[in-house]
C-alpha positions in Angstrom: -52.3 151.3 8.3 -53.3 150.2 5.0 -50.0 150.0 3.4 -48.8 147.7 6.8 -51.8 145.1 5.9 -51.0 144.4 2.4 -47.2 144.3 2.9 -48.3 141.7 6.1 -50.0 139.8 3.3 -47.2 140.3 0.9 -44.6 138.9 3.4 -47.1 136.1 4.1 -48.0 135.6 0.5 -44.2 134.9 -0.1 -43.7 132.7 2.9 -46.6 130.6 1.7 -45.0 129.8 -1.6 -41.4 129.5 0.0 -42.8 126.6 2.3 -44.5 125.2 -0.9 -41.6 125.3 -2.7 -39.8 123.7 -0.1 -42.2 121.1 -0.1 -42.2 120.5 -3.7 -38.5 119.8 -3.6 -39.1 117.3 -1.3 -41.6 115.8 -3.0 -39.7 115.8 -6.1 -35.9 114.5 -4.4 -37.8 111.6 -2.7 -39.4 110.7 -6.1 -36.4 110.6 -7.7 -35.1 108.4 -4.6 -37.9 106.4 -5.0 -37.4 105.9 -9.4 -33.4 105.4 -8.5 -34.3 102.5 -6.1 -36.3 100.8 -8.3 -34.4 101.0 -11.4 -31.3 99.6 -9.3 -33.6 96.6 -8.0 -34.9 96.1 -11.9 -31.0 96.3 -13.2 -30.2 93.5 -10.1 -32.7 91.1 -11.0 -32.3 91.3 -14.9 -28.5 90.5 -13.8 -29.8 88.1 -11.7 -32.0 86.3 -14.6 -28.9 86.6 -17.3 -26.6 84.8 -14.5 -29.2 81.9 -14.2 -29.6 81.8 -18.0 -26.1 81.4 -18.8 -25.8 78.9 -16.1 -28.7 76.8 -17.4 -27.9 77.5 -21.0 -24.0 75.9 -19.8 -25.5 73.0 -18.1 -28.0 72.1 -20.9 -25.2 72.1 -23.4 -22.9 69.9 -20.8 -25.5 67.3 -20.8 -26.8 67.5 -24.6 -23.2 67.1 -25.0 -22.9 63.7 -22.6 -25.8 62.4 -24.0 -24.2 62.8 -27.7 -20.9 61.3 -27.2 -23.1 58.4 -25.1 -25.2 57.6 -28.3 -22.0 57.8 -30.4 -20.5 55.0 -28.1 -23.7 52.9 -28.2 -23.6 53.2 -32.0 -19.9 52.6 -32.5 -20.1 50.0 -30.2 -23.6 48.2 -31.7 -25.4 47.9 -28.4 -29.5 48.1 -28.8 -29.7 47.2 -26.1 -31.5 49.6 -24.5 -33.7 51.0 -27.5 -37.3 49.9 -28.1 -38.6 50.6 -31.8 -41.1 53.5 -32.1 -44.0 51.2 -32.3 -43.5 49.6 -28.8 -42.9 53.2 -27.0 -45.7 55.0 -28.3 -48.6 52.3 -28.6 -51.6 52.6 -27.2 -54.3 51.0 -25.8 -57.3 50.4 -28.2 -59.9 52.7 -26.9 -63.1 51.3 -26.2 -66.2 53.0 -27.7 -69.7 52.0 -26.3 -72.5 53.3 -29.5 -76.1 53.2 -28.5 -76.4 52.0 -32.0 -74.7 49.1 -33.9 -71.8 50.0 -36.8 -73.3 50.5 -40.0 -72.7 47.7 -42.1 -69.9 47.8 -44.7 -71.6 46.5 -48.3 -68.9 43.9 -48.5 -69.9 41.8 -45.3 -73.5 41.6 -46.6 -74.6 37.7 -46.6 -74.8 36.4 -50.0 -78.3 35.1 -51.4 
């Protein structure tokens, strides 16, 4: 009688860790599913980003280019017509400052005795 208990448990004992097993390989396939699918999304987008970049990188260049052979005209050609100097783009307007006291005087501007 004895001898049928313990090989029940035995034989239930090993079915235990056969379904555990079973599960752990589940487990551990859908994982790697799961760390497949996202490397394949990362790898799309980075090839996404790269196609966009070189797309960019082309059309920059395409229009740095258009804009240098335009200035080459204008310069061959003399015509300013266009250009403001340096001073007239980036002038600004004199700020106003409101000081609850006057300036200090300069020594200079003192009235002679």
């Amino acid at each position: 009688e004895e001898r049928r208990l313990e090989a029940q448990r035995r034989r239930a004992e090993e079915e235990r860790r056969e379904a555990n097993r079973a599960v752990g390989l589940r487990y551990a396939n859908s994982a790697a599913r799961r760390a497949e699918s996202e490397r394949v999304r990362r790898e799309a987008v980075a090839r996404e980003v790269l196609s966009d970049l070189h797309t960019l990188q082309s059309q920059r260049r395409e229009a740095g280019e258009a804009k240098g052979k335009e200035l080459q005209r204008r310069c061959l050609s003399k015509e300013w017509s266009e250009v403001k100097s340096v001073v007239e783009v980036e002038r600004r307007a004199p700020q106003r400052r409101f000081a609850s006291t006057p300036p200090p005087e300069h020594p200079d501007s003192a009235p002679m005795p």
